[in-house]
C-alpha atoms as a printed R data frame, in Angstrom:
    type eleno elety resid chain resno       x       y      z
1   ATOM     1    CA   UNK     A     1  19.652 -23.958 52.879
2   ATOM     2    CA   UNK     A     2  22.594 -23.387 50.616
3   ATOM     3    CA   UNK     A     3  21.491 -20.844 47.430
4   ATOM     4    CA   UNK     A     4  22.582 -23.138 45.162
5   ATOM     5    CA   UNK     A     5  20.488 -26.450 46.112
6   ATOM     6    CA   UNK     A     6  17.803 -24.304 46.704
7   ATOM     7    CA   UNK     A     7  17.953 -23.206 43.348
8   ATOM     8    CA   UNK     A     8  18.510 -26.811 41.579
9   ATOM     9    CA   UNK     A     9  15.504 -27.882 43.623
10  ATOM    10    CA   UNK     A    10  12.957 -25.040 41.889
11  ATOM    11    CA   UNK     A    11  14.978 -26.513 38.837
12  ATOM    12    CA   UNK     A    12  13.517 -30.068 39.606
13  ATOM    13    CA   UNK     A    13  10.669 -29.442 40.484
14  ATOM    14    CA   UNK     A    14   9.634 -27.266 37.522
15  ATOM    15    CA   UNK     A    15  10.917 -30.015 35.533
16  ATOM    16    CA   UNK     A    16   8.811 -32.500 37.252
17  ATOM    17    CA   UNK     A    17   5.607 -30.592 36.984
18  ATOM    18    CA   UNK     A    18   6.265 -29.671 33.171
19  ATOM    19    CA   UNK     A    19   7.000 -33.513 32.986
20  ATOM    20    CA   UNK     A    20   3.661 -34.758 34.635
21  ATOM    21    CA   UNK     A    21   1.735 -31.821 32.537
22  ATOM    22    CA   UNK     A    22   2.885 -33.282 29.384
23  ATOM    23    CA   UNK     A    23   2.379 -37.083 30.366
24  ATOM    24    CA   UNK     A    24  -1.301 -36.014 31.255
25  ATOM    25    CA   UNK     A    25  -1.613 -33.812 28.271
26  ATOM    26    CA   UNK     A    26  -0.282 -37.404 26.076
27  ATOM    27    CA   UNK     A    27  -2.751 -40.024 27.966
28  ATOM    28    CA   UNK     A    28  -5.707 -37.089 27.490
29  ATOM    29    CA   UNK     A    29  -5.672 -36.342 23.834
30  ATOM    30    CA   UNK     A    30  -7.235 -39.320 22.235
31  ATOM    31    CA   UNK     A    31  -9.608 -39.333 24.722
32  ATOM    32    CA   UNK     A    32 -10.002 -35.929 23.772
33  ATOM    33    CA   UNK     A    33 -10.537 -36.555 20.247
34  ATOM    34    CA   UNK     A    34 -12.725 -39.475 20.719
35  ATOM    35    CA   UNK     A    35 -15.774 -36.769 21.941
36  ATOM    36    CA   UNK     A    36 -16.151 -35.945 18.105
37  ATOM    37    CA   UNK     A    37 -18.584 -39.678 18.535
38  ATOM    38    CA   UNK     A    38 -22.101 -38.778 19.786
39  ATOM    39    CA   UNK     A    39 -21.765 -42.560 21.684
40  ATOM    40    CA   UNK     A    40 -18.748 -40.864 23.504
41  ATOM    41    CA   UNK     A    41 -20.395 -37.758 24.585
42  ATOM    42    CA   UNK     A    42 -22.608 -39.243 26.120
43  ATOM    43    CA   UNK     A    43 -20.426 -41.596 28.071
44  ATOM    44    CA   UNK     A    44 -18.068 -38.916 28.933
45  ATOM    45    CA   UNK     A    45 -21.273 -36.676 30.385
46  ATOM    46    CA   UNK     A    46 -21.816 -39.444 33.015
47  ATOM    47    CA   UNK     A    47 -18.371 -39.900 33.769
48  ATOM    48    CA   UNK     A    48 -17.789 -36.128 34.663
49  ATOM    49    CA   UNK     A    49 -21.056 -35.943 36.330
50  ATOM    50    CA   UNK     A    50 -19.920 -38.272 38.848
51  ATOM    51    CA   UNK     A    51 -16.917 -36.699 39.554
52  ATOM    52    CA   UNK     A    52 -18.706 -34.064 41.179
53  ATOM    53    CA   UNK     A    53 -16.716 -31.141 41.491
54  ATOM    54    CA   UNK     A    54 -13.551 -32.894 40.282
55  ATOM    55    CA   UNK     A    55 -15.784 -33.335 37.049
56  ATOM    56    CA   UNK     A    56 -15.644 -29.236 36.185
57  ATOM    57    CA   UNK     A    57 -11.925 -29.088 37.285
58  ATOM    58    CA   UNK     A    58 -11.808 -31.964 34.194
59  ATOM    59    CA   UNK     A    59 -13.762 -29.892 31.808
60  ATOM    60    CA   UNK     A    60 -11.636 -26.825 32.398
61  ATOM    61    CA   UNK     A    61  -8.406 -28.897 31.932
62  ATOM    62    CA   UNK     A    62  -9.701 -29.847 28.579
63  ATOM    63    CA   UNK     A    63 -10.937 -26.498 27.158
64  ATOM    64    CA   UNK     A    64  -7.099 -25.197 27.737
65  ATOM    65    CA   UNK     A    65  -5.874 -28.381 26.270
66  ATOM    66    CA   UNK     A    66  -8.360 -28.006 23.235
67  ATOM    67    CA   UNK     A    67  -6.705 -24.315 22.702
68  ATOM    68    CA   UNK     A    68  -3.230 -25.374 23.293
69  ATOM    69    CA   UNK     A    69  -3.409 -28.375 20.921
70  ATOM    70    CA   UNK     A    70  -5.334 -27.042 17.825
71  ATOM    71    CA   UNK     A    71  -6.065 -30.481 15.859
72  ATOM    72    CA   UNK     A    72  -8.656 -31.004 19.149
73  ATOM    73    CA   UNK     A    73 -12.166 -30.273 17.776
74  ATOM    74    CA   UNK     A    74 -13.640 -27.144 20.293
75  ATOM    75    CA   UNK     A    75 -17.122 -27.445 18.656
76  ATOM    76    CA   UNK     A    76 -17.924 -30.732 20.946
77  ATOM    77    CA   UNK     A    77 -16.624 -29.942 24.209
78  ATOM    78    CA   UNK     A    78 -18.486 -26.753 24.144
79  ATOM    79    CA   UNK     A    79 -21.183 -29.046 23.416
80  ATOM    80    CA   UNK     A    80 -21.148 -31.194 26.909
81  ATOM    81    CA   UNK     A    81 -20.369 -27.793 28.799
82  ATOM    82    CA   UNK     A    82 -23.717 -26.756 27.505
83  ATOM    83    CA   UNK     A    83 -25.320 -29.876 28.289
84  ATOM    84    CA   UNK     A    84 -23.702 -30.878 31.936
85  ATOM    85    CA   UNK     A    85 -23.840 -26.404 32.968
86  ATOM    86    CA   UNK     A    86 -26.395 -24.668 30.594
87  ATOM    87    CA   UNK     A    87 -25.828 -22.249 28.196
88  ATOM    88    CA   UNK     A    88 -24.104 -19.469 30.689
89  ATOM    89    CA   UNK     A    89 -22.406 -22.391 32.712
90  ATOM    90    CA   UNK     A    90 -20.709 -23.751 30.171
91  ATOM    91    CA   UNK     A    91 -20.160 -20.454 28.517
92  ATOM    92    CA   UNK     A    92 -18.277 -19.159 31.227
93  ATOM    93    CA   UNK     A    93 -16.376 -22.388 32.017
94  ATOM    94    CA   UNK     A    94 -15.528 -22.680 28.367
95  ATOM    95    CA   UNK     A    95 -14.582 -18.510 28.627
96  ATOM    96    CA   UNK     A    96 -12.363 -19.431 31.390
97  ATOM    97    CA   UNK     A    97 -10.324 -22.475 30.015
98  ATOM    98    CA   UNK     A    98  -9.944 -19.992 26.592
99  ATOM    99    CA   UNK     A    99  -8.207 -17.569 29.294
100 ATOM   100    CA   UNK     A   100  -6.083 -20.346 30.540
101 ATOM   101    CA   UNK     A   101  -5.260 -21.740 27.387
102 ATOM   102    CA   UNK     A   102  -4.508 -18.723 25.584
103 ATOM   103    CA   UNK     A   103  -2.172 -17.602 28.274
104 ATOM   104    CA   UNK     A   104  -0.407 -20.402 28.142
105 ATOM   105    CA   UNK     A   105   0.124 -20.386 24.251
106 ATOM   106    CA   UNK     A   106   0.832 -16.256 24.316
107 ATOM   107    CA   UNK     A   107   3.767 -16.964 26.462
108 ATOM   108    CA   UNK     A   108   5.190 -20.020 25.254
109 ATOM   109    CA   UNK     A   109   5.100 -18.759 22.198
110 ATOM   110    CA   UNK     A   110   7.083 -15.559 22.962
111 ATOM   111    CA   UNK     A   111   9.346 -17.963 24.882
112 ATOM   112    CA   UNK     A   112   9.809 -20.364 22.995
113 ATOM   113    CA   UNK     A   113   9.029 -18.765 19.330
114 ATOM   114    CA   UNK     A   114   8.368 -20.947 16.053
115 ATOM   115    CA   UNK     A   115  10.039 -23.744 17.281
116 ATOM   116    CA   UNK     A   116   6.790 -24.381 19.596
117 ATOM   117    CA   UNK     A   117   4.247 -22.826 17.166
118 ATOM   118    CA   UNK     A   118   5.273 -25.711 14.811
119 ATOM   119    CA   UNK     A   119   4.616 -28.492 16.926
120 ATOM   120    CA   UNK     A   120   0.903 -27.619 16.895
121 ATOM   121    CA   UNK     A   121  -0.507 -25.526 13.844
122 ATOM   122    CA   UNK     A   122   0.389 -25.721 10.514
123 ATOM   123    CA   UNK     A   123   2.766 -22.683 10.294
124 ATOM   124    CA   UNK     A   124   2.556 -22.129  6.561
125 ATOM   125    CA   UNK     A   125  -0.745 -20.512  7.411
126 ATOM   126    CA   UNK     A   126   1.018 -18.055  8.872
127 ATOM   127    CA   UNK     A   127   1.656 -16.266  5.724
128 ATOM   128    CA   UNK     A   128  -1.917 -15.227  5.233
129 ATOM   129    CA   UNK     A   129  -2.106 -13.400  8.588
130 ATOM   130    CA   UNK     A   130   1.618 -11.338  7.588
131 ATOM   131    CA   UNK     A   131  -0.921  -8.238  7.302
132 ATOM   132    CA   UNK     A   132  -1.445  -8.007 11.885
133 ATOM   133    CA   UNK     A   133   2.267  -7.132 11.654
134 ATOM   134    CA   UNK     A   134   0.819  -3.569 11.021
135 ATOM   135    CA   UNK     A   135  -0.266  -1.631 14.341
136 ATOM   136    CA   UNK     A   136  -2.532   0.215 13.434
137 ATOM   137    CA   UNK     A   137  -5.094  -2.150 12.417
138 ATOM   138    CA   UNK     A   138  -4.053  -5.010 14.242
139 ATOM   139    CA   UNK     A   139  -6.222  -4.894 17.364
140 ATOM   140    CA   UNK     A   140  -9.165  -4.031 15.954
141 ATOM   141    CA   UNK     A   141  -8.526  -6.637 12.855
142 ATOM   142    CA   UNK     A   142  -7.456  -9.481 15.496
143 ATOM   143    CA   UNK     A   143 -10.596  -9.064 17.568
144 ATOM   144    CA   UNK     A   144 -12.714  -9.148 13.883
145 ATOM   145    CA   UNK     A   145 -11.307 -12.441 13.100
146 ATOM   146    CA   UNK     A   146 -11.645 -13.914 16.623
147 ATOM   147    CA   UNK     A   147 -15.438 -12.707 16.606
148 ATOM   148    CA   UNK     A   148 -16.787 -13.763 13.539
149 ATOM   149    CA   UNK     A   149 -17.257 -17.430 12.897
150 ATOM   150    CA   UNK     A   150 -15.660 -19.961 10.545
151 ATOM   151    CA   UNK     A   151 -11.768 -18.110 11.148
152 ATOM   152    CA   UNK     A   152  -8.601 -20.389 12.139
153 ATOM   153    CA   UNK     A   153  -8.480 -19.357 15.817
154 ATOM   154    CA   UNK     A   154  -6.035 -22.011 16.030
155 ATOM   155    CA   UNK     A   155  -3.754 -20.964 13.932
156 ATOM   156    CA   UNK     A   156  -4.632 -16.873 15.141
157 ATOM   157    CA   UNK     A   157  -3.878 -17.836 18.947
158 ATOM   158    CA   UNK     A   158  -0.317 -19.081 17.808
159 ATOM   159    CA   UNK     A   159   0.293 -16.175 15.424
160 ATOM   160    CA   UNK     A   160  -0.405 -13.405 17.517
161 ATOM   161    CA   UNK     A   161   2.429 -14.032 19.952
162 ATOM   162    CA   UNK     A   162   4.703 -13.253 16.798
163 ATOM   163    CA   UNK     A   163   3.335  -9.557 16.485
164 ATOM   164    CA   UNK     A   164   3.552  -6.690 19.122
165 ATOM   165    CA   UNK     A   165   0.325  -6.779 20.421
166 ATOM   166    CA   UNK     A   166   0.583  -6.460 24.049
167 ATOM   167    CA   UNK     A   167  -0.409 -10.094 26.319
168 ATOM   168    CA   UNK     A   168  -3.208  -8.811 28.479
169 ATOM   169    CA   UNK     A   169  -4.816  -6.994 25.365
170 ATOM   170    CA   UNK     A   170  -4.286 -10.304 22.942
171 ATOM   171    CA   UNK     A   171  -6.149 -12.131 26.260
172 ATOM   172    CA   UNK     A   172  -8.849  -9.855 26.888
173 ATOM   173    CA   UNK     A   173 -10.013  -9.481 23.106
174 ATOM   174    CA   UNK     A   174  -8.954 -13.620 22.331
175 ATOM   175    CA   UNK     A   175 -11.994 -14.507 25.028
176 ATOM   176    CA   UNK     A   176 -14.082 -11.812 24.655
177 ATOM   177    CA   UNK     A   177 -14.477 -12.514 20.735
178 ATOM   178    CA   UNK     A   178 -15.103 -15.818 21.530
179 ATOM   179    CA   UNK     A   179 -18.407 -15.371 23.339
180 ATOM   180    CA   UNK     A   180 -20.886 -15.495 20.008
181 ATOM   181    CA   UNK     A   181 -19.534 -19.053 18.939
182 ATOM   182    CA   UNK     A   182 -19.065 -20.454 21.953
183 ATOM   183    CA   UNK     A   183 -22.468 -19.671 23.519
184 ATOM   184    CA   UNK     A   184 -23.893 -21.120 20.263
185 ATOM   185    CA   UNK     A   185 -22.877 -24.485 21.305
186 ATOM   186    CA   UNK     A   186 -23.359 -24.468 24.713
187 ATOM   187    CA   UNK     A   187 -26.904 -22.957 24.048
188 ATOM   188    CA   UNK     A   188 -27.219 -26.052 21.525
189 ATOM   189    CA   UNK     A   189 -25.980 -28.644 24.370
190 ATOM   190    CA   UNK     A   190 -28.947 -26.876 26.778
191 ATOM   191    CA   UNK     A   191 -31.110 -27.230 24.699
192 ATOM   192    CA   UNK     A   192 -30.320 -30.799 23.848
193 ATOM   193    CA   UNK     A   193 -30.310 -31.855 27.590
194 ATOM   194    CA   UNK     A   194 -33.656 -30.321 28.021
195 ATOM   195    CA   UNK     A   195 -35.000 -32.011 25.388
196 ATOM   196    CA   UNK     A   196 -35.815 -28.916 22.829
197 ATOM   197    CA   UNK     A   197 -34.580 -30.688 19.750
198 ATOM   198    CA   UNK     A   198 -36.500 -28.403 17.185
199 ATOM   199    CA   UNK     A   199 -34.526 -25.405 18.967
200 ATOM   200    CA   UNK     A   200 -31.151 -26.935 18.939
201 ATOM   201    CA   UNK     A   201 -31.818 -27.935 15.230
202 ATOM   202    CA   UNK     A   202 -31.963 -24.580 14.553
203 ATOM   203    CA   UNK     A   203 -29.382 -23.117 16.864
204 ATOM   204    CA   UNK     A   204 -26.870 -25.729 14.852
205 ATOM   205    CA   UNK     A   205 -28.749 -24.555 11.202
206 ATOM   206    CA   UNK     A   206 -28.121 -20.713 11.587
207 ATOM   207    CA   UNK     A   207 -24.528 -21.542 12.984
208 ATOM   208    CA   UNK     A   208 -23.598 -23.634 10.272
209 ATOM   209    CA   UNK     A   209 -24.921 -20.635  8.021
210 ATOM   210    CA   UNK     A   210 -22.531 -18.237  9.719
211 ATOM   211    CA   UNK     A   211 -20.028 -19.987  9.802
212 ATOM   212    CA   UNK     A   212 -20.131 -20.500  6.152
213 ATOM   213    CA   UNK     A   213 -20.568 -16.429  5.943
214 ATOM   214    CA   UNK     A   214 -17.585 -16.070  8.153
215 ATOM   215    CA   UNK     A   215 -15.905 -18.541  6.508
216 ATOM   216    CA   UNK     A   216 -15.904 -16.032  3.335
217 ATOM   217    CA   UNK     A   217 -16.154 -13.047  5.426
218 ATOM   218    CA   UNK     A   218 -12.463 -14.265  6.444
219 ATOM   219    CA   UNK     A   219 -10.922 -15.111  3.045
220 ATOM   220    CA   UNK     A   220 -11.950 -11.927  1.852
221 ATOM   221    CA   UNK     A   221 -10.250  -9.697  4.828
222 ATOM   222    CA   UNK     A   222  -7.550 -11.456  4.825
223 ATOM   223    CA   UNK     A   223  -6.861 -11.360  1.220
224 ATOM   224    CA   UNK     A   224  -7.687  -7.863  0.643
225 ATOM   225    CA   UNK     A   225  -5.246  -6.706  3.572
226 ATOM   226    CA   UNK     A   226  -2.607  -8.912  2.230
227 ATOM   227    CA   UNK     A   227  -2.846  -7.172 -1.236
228 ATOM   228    CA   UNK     A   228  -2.765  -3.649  0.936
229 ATOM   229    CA   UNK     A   229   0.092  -4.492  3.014
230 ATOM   230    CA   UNK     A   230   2.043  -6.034  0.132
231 ATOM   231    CA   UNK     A   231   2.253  -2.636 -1.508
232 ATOM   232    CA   UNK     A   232   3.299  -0.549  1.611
233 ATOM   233    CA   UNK     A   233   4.833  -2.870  4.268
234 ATOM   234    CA   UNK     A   234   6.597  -6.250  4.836
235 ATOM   235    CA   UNK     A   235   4.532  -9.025  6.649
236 ATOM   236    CA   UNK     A   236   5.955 -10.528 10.199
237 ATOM   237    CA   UNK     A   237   9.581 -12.724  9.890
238 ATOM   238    CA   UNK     A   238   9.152 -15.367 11.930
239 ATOM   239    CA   UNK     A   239  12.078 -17.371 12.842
240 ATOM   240    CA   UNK     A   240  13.524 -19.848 14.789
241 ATOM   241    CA   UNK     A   241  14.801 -17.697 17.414
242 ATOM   242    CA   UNK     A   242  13.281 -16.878 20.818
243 ATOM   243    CA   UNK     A   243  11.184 -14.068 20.459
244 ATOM   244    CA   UNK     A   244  12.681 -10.638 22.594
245 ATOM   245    CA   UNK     A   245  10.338  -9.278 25.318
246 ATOM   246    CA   UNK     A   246   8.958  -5.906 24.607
């Protein structure tokens, strides 16, 4: 086959693909969004349950949409992966989709550059995070803010791509941190399908209190490093240009 039609057909057929991922990523979010109803959990559960197999493929696609578009709520799809594969299940399924999803946003992002960023957080929020431009506290800061609950992981997924922190390293500490908030819910949506309501009440209670901690925990970090960095170094310029590959 000639070089050149072979070449225009990877062309087309990348487009295609990117084309149908879109389209399905369009027709899923307000479904999406409508799990934030109790009523539509639990219509959603049965659906995906008889699905079978095709049902976990499902819940994986929508953990790496959740991450790739931030205004989807993570808190209740964790929720149904607790409550259709136990706490572990859905922990790892959930793990697994963060992987996927935060690959996907790492290298778009670095392809792409603000001009994608835009289209899904709020990229004024940006400026409070200026302080990860600095290397030497970056990794162990960007895990920190990942771990502890209550932080914009949102808005940190799409951020990170902007400093020099390295894509298997951003990956690795991105789903690792994870772990403690999202085995919270899926240990929650156990214990709800098992019919321990007392124990999910309290599960929910002592997240909603750490999350309130982290919540301050987070303001606190990321004001005091600002007020460091402003003295000795300038925070990240983000642009509209493609980011260069290290």
């Amino acid at each position: 086959m000639n070089p050149k039609i072979k070449k225009i057909l990877k062309i087309l057929a990348a487009v295609v693909i990117i084309a149908a991922v879109v389209a399905l990523c369009v027709y899923m979010i307000p479904a999406v969004l409508s799990l934030s109803q109790p009523e539509n959990q639990q219509k959603f559960e049965e659906f995906v349950e008889s699905l079978g197999f095709l049902g976990i493929l499902l819940m994986l696609f929508i953990q790496i949409l959740q991450i790739i578009v931030a205004v989807i709520p993570g808190e209740p799809i964790e929720l149904i992966m607790g409550l259709m594969y136990g706490t572990f299940g859905g922990l790892f399924l959930s793990l697994a989709g963060v992987l996927a999803g935060s690959a996907i946003v790492y290298f778009c992002v670095r392809k792409f550059g603000i001009s994608f960023a835009k289209k899904y957080v709020d990229i004024e929020k940006f400026e409070k995070l200026k302080f990860l431009n600095n290397p030497s506290k970056r990794d162990s800061l960007v895990f920190i803010l990942f771990f502890i609950p209550g932080t914009p992981k949102d808005v940190l997924t799409y951020f990170v791509p902007f400093t020099k922190m390295p894509p298997l390293r951003f990956l690795i500490t991105a789903t690792i941190a994870r772990i403690p908030s999202i085995i919270t819910s899926t240990a929650v949506g156990s214990s709800v399908s098992e019919g321990e309501f007392l124990k999910s009440i309290i599960i929910f209670a002592v997240t909603g209190i750490l999350g309130i901690v982290g919540i301050i925990i987070n303001n606190r970090i990321t004001s005091s490093q600002n007020k460091h960095d402003n003295k000795s170094t300038k925070g990240i310029t983000v642009t509209n240009e493609k980011n260069n590959r290290d």
